[in-house]
N, C-alpha and C positions, 0 to 999 in steps of 0.2 A: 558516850554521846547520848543522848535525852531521841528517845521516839519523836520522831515526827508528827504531826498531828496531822487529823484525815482533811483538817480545813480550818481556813483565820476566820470566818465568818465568828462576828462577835468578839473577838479577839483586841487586847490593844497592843499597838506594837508602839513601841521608842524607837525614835530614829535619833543615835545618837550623831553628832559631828565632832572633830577633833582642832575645828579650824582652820584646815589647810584652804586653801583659797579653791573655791568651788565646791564645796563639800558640801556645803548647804543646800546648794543647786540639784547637787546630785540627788544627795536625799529626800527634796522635796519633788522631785519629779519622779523618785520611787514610791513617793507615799500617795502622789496622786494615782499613779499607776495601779496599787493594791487598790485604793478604794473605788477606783472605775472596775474592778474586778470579782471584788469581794463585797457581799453586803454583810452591812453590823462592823463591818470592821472598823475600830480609831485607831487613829493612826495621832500619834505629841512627837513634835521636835522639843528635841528636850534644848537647843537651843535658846527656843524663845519660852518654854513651861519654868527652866532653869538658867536663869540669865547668868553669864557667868561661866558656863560649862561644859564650852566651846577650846578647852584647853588640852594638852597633852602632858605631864599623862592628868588623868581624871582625878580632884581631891576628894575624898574621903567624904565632905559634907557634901557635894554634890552626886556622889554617889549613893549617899543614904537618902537624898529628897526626890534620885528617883526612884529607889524602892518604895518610895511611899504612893507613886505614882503606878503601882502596880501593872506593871506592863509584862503580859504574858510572853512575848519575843524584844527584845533589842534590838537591830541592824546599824551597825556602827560601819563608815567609809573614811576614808580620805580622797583628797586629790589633791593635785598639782598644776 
């Protein structure tokens, strides 16, 4: 497991979704949440950064156009 960091300030996080119905919802009321808490933080739905990519499981070119997105953390959900 990867150390934790003392703090996101500055940090950009992905919020990935896998499509499940509300999962979008979920993650973007976690991203506003971080950023009412954190400053510097960015926060991409890789949703709408990566249209397309809202799939299960995740393909290989959508996986490489987010690394290109350099996001320090990921946070990946689902719902139902």
């Amino acid at each position: 497991m990867n150390p934790h960091p003392a703090s996101l300030e500055g940090k950009t996080i992905l919020l990935r979704w896998n499509g499940k119905m509300n999962g979008d919802k979920y993650l973007a009321r976690v991203g506003e949440l971080i950023t009412q808490q954190v400053k510097g933080v960015k926060i991409i739905k890789m949703w709408e950064a990566i249209p397309g990519s809202n799939g299960y499981p995740m393909k290989d070119e959508h996986f490489q156009a987010a690394l290109k997105l350099k996001p320090d953390f990921v946070i990946a959900a689902q719902a139902d």
